[in-house]
matplotlib code that plots the C-alpha trace (Angstrom):
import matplotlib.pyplot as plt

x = [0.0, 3.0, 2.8, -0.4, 0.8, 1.0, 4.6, 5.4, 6.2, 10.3, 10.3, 11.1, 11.3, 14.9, 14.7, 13.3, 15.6, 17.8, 21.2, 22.3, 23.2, 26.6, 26.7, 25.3, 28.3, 28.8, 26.2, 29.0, 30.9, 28.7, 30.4, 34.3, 32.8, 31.1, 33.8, 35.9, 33.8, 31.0, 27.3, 26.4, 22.2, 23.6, 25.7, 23.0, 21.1, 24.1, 24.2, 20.8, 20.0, 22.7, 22.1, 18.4, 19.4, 21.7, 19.3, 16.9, 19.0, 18.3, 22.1, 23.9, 26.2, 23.2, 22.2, 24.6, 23.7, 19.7, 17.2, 15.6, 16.5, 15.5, 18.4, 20.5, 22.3, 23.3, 26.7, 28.1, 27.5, 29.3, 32.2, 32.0, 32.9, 35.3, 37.2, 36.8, 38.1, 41.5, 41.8, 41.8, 44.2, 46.4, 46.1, 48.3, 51.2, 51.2, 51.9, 55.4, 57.6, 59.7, 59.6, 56.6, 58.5, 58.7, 55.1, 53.2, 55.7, 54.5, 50.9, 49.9, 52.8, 49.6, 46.7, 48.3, 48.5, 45.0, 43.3, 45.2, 43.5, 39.9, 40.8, 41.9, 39.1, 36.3, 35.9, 37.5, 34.3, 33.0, 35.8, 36.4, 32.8, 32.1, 28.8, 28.1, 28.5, 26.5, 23.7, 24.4, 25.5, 21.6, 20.8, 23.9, 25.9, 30.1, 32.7, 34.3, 30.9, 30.4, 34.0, 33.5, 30.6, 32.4, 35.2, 32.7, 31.3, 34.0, 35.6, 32.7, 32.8, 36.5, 36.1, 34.1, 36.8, 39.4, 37.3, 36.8, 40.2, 42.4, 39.9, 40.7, 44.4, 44.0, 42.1, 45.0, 47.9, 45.4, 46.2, 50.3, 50.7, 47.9, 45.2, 47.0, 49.1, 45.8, 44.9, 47.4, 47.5, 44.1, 44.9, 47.6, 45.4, 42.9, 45.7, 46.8, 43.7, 43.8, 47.6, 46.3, 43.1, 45.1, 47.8, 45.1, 43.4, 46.8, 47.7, 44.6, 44.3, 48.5, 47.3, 43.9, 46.1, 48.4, 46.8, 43.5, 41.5, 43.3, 46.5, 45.0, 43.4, 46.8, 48.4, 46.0, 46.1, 49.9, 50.4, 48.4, 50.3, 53.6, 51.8, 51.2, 55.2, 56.0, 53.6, 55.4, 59.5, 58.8, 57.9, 60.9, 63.0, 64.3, 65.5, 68.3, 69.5, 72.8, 70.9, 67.6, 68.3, 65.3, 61.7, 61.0, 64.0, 64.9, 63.4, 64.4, 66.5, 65.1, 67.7, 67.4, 68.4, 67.2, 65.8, 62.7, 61.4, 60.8, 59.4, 56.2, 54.6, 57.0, 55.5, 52.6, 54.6, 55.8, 52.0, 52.4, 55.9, 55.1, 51.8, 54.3, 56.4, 59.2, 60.0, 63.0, 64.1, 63.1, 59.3, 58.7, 60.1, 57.9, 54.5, 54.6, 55.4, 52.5, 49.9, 51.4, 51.8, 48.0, 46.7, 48.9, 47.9, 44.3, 44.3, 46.4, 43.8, 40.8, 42.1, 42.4, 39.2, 37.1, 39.8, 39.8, 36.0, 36.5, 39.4, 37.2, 35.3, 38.1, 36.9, 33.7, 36.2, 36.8, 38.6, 37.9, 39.0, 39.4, 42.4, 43.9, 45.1, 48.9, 51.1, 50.7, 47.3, 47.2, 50.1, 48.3, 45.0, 46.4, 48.3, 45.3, 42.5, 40.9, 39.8, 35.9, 33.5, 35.8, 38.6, 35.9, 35.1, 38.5, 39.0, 35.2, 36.5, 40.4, 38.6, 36.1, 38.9, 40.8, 38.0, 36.4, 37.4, 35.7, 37.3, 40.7, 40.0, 39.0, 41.3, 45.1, 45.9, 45.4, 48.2, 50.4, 50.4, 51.3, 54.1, 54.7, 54.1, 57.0, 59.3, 57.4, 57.7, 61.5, 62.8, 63.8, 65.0, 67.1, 69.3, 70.6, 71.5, 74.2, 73.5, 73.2, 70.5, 68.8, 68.3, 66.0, 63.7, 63.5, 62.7, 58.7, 58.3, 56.1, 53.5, 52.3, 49.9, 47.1, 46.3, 44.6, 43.1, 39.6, 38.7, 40.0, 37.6, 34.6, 34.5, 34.2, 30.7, 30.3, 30.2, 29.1, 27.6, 25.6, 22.9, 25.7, 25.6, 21.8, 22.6, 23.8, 20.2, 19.3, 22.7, 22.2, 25.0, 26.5, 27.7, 27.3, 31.3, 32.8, 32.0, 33.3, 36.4, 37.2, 37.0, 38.6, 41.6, 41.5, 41.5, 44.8, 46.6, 45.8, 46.1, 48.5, 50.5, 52.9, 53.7, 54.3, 56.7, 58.7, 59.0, 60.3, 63.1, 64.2, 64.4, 66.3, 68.7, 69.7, 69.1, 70.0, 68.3, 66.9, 64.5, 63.4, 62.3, 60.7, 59.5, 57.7, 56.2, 54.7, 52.9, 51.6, 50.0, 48.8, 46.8, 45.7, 44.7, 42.8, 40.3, 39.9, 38.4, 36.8, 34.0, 32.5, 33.3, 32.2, 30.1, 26.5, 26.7, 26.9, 30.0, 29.8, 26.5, 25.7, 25.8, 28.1, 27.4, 28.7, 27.1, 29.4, 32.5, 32.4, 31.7, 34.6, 37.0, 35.7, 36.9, 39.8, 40.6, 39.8, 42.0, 44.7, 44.7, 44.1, 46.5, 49.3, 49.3, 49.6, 52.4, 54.2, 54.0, 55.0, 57.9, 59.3, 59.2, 60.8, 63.4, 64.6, 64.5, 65.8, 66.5, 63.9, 61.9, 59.6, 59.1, 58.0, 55.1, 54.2, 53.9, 52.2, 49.6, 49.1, 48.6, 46.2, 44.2, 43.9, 42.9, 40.6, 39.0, 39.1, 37.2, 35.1, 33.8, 33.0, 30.3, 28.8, 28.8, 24.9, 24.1, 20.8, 21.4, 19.9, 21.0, 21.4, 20.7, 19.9, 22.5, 23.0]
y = [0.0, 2.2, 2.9, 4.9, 7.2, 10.3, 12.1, 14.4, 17.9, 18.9, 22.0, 25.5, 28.0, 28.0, 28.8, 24.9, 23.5, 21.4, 20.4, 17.6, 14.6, 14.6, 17.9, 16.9, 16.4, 20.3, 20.7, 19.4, 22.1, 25.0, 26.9, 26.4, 27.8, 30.5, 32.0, 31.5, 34.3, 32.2, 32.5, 28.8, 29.2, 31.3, 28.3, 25.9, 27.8, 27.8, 24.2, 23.3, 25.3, 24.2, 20.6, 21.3, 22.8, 19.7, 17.2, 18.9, 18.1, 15.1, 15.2, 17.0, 16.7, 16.1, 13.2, 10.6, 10.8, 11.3, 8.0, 8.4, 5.6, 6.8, 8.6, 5.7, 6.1, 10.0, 11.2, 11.8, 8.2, 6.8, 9.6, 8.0, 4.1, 5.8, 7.1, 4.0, 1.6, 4.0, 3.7, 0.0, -0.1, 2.8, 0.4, -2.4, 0.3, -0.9, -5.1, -4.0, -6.1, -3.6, -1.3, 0.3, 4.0, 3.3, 2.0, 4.8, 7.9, 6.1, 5.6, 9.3, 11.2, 9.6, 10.5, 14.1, 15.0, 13.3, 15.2, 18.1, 17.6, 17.3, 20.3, 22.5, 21.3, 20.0, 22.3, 25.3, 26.6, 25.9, 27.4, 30.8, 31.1, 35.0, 34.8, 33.2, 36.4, 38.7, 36.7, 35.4, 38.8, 40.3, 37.8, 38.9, 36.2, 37.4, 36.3, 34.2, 31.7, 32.1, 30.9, 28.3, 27.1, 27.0, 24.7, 22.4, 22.1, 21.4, 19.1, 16.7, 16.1, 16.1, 13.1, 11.2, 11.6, 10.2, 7.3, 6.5, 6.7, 5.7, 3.5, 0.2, 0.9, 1.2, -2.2, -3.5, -2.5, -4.3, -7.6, -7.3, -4.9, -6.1, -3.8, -1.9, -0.4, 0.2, 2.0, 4.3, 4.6, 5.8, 8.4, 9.5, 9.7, 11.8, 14.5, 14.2, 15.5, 18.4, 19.2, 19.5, 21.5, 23.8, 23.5, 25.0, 27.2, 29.2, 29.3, 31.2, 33.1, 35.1, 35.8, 37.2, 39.2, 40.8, 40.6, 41.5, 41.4, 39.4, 38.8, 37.5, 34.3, 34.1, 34.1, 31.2, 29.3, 29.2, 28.4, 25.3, 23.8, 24.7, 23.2, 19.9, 20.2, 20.8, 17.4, 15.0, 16.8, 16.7, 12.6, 12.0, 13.9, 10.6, 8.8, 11.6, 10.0, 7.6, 4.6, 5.1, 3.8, 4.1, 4.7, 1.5, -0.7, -0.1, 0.9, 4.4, 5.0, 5.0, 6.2, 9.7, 12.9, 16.6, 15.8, 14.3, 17.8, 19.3, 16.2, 16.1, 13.4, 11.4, 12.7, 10.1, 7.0, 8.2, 7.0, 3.5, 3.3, 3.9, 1.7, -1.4, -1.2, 0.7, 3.4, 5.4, 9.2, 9.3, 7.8, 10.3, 12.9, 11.9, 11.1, 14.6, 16.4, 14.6, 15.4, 18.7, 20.9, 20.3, 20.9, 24.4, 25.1, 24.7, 26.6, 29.7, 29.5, 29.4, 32.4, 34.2, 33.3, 36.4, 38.1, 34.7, 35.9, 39.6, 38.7, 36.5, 39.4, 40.4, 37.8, 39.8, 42.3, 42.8, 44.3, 48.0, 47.9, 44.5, 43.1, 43.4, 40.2, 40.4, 38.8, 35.5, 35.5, 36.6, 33.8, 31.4, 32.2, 33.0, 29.4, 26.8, 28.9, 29.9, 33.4, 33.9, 32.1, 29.2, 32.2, 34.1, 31.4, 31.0, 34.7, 33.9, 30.6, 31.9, 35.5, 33.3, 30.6, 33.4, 35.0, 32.3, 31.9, 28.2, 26.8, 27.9, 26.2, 23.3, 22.5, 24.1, 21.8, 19.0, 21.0, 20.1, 16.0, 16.6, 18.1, 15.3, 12.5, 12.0, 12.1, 9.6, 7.4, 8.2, 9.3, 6.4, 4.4, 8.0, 6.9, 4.3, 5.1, 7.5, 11.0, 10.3, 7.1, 9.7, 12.5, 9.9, 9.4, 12.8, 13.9, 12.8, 14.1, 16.7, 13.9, 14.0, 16.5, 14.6, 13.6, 17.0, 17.0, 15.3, 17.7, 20.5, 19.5, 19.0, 21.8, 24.0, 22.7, 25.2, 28.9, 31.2, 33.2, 30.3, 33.3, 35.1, 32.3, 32.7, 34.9, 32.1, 30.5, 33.5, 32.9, 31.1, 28.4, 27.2, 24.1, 23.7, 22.5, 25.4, 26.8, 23.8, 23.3, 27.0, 26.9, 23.6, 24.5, 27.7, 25.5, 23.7, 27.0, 28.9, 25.8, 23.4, 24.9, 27.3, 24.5, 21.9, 24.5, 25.7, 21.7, 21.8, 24.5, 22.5, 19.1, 20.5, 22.2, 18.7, 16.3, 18.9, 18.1, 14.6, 16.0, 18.8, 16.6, 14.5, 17.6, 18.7, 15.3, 15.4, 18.8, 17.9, 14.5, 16.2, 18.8, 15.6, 13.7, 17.3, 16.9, 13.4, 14.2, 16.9, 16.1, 12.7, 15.0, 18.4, 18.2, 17.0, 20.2, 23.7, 25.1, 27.7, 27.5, 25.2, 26.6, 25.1, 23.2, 20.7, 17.5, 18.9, 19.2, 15.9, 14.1, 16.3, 15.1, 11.5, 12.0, 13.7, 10.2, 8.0, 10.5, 10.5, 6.8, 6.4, 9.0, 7.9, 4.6, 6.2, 8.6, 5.8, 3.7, 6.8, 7.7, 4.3, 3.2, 6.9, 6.4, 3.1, 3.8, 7.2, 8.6, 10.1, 7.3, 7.2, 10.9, 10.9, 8.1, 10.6, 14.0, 11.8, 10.4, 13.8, 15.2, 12.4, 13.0, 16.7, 16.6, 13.8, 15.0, 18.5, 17.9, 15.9, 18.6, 20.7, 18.1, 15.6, 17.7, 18.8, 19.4, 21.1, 24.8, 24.8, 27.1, 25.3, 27.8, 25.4, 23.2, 19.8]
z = [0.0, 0.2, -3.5, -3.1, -0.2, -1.6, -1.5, 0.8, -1.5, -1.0, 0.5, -1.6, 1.7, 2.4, 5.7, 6.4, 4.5, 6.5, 6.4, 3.5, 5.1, 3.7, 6.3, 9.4, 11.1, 10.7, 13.7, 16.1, 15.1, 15.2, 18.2, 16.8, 13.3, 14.9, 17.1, 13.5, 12.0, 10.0, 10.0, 10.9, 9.7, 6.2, 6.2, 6.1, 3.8, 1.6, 1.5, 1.6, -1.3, -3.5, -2.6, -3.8, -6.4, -7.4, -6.7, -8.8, -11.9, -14.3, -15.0, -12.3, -9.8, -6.9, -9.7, -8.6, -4.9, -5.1, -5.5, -8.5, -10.5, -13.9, -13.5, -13.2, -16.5, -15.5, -17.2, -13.7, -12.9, -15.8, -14.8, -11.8, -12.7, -15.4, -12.9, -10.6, -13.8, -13.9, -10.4, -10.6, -13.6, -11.5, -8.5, -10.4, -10.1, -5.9, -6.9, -8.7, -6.2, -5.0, -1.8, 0.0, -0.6, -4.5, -5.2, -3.0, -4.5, -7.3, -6.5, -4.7, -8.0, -10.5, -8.0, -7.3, -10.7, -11.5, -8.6, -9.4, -13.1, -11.9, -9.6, -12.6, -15.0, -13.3, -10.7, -11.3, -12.3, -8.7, -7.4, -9.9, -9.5, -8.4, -9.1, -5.8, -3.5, -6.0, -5.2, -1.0, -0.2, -1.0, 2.5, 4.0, 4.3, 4.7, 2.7, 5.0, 5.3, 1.6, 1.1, 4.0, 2.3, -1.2, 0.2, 2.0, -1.5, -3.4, -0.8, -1.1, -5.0, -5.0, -2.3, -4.8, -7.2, -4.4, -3.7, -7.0, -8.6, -5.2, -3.8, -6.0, -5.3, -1.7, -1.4, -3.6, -1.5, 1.6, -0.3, -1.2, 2.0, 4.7, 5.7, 8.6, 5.3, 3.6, 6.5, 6.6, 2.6, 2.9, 5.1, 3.1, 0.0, 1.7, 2.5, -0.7, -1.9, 0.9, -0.2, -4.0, -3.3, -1.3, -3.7, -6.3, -4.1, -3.1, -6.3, -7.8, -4.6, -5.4, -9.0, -7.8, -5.7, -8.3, -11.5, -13.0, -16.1, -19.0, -17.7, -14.8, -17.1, -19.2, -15.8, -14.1, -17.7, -17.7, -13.7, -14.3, -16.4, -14.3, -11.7, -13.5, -14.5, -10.5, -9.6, -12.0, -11.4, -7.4, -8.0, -9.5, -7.4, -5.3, -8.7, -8.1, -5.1, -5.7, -5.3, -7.0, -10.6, -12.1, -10.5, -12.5, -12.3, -9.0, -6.0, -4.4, -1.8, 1.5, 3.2, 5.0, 2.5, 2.5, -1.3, -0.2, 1.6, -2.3, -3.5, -1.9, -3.6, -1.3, 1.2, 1.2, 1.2, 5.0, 6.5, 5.0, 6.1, 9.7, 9.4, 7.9, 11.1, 9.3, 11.7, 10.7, 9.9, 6.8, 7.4, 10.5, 8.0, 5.1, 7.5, 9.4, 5.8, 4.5, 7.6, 8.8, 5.7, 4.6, 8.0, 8.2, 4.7, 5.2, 8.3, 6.9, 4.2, 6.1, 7.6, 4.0, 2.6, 2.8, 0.9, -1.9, -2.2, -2.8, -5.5, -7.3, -8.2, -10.9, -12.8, -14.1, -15.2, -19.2, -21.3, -22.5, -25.7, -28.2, -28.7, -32.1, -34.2, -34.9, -37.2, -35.7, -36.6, -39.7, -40.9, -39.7, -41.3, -44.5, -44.2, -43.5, -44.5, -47.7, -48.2, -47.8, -45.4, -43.9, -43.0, -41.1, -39.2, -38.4, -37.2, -35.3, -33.3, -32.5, -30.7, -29.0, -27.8, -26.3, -24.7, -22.9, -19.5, -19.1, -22.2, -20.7, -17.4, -18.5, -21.8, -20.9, -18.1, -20.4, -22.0, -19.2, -19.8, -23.5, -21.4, -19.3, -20.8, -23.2, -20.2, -18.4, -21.3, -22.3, -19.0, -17.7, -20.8, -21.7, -18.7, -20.4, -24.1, -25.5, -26.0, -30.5, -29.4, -26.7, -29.5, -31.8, -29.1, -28.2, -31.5, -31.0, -27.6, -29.5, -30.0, -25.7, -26.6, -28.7, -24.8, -24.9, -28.0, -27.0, -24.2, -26.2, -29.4, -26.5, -25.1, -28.2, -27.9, -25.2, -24.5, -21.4, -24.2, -26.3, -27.4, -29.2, -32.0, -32.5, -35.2, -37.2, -37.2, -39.7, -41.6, -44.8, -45.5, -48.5, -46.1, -42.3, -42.3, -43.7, -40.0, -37.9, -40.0, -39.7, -35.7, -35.6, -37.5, -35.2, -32.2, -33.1, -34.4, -30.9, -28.5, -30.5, -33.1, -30.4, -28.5, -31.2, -33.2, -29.8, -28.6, -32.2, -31.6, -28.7, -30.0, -33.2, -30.8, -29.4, -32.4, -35.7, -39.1, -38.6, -35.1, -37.1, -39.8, -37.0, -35.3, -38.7, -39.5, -35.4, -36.2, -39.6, -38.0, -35.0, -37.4, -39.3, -36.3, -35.3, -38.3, -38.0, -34.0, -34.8, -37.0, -34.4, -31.0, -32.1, -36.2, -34.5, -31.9, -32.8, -32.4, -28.8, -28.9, -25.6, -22.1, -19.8, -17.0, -14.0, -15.9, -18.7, -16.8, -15.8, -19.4, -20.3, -17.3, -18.7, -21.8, -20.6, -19.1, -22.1, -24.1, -22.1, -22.2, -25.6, -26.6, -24.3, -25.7, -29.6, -27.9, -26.7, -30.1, -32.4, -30.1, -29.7, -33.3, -34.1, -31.5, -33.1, -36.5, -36.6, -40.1, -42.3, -43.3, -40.6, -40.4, -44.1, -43.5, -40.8, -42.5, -45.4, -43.0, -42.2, -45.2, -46.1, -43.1, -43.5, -47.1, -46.9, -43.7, -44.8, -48.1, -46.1, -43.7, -47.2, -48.8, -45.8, -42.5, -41.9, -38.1, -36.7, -35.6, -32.2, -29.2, -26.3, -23.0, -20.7, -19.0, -20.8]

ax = plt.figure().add_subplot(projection="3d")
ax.plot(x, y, z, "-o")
ax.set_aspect("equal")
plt.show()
């Protein structure tokens, strides 16, 4: 008879709205928070209304958590087991038979820079969000509640991404390590997370401070991917010690040396240490690095977070005056474009790429494993070879970046301005491709090209004619492989003319994950196969791939491409 009770109606006055279960435990806390400066009821409202707001969604972040099982199949969801299926395949990294310091610098270098990744791209619009206190400070909330309030939020989703992608690692290391290492690997994975939200939040919170209006986004755009550099350098710190060989082929030194304070994904392997019985300097070092610095840094934060709220407001700023389109530009276009409609299209997508603060966000960090990756592949092997062997490999590092092109082609689905591109709706076309092919190709100039020709320069410098042949033949395929994505990930959507939203953000951070994947494994083909057959040869099948690709894929675009233009204002 249950089935006919009638259901109770949710309630809409936020004043009865009580606290999400997820936040109950606040309640114990009420007196601490309140002699800390924070309004305890605007702080329930806050979270309350958000969590309604969440819930409410057929798609949303509150989807995954709420009982309605039509919703089963939510994009969040699948994220969700995404992330848990790389965690499991990350998790193998803690059965390679070698010492517990090795596999958990390992184990928490991969998780800091993944959580660092889902910091940068998945929430960073939660985070460099100043709409929040234009509309909480009409009630009167203060900035240090509404920033409280912010971290409380973000802390909770970015524990689902913990669970998910170091949960099937910890229950591995339960069964090579016992569960009292477990234990205290799960500890250390939950500071880990503190240390890289913190890591994040400091970060935006100096360049709020001393920069504003554009170069304050070029400034956050290019510290993320320094960032992502710092992760990956300060995990392989300890190979430099004497007896570390190789992160792979040998296990590091545990043996007490200053070296470990910078390299603080070290840090977390001092918890497991302790927990396995091994009590020496260099755990207590690594295990009070790992607990202390978080704690200090959340606290000192904490402290500054009514400032963090009034900075954010810089974000609304814009520039007076356009800015105009150099030389750069206008190579470029005349280069891959044709005069007439598929050129303005090009000039439309490159001004909207470097206007739209989201798209930054959520593609450049992606940036930074294009970065890393070829020295996580060729790194250790390097070691080995002469410096003439070294130089073939290097050649193709250039190739780490089609990790990013999947988000990158996403995202220029979306727009904070979708209405803008209504006026296309009373555009006739010749052909509906001449328009994606322009922005794509505008895409890969402004976000790909730079880097490709300046990792180019470099690899030239070190391995003369034959690397920049290499180099060459790596930018012609990327721009190939460009096309080729393009037209399944972005040709049934309107270019820009979706809003963005969370449920967004996290399909993207999926496919951020299947691409990096996918892509690391083609990196690591292309640059292996280079490296050991050197000369010219291989180079030429590449830039005539390439060419192939483009012209076939670009013709393509011209006579098939048809795609409804709808606006999309409502979140996806």
């Amino acid at each position: 008879m249950n089935r006919f009770k009638k259901a109770e109606p949710e309630p809409t006055d936020p004043a009865a709205l009580p606290l999400p279960k997820n936040f109950t435990w606040l309640t114990r806390l009420r007196p601490t928070l309140e002699k800390r400066g924070i309004q305890f009821d605007q702080l329930r409202l806050i979270l309350a209304t958000k969590s309604l707001l969440a819930s409410r969604e057929s798609s949303g972040l509150g989807s995954m958590f709420n009982n309605n099982k039509r919703r089963a199949g939510s994009g969040l969801r699948k994220t969700f087991l995404w992330n848990t299926l790389f965690g499991a395949v990350l998790g193998l990294l803690l059965l390679i038979p070698t010492s517990i310091v090795t596999t958990f610098t390992m184990f928490m270098t991969v998780q800091l820079l993944t959580s660092f990744l889902a910091i940068l791209t998945s929430y960073s619009s939660l985070i460099l969000d100043p709409r929040d206190r234009t509309v909480f400070a009409a009630r009167g909330v203060n900035d240090r509640t509404l920033s409280f309030a912010r971290l409380l939020n973000i802390c909770f989703y970015l524990g689902m991404t913990l669970l998910a992608m170091g949960g099937p690692g910890i229950v591995i290391s339960g069964f090579h390590y016992g569960p009292i290492v477990a234990f205290g690997g799960f500890i250390a994975l939950l500071f880990s997370g503190v240390l890289s939200l913190m890591l994040a939040l400091f970060v935006y919170l100096l360049i709020l401070r001393f920069f504003d209006g554009e170069r304050l986004r070029n400034m956050l755009n290019l510290v993320q991917i320094l960032l992502m550099i710092g992760i990956y350098v300060g995990g392989q710190l300890p190979n430099l010690l004497p007896q570390s060989m190789s992160i792979f082929g040998a296990s590091i030194s545990d043996q007490f040396s200053w070296l470990f304070i910078p390299a603080f994904p070290a840090w977390f392997a001092g918890l497991p240490m302790l927990f396995a019985g091994q009590v020496t300097a260099l755990s207590l070092m690594l295990a009070s690095l790992s607990v202390v610095i978080p704690i200090a840094m959340t606290l000192t934060f904490l402290h500054f977070s009514g400032v963090f709220e009034v900075y954010l407001e810089k974000l609304n700023q814009g520039n007076a005056r356009p800015r105009k389109l150099g030389w750069w530009f206008r190579g470029l276009s005349a280069l891959m474009t044709r005069p007439g409609e598929e050129r303005t299209y090009f000039t439309l997508g490159w001004r909207i790429l470097g206007s739209e603060r989201d798209y930054k966000l959520r593609v450049y960090p992606q940036l930074a494993y294009g970065l890393i990756l070829p020295l996580v592949f060729i790194g250790n092997e390097l070691r080995e070879m002469s410096f003439k062997s070294a130089s073939h490999f290097i050649a193709y590092a250039g190739i780490g970046v089609i990790v990013a092109l999947a988000p990158a082609l996403v995202n220029l689905r979306f727009s904070s301005q979708p209405q803008a591109m209504a006026i296309f709706q009373y555009v006739p076309f010749k052909t509906h491709g001449l328009l994606l092919r322009g922005v794509v190709k505008a895409m890969f100039a402004r976000l790909f090209l730079l880097p490709l020709v300046l990792i180019t320069v470099i690899t030239t410098a070190i391995g003369g004619f034959d690397a920049l042949v290499a180099g060459i033949a790596i930018i012609i395929l990327t721009y190939g492989i460009t096309l080729i994505m393009g037209w399944p990930l972005v040709g049934s959507q309107f270019p820009f003319a979706s809003i963005y939203s969370t449920n967004a953000n996290f399909r993207g951070g999926s496919t951020g994950v299947i691409s990096v994947i996918i892509g690391a494994i083609a990196a690591v083909i292309i640059i292996f196969v280079g490296g050991f057959l050197g000369g010219w040869i291989f180079p030429l099948f590449l830039t005539a791939l390439g060419l192939t690709f483009g012209l076939l894929l670009g013709h393509f675009y011209r006579t098939n491409l048809r795609y409804e233009l709808r606006i999309n204002t409502e979140p996806e």
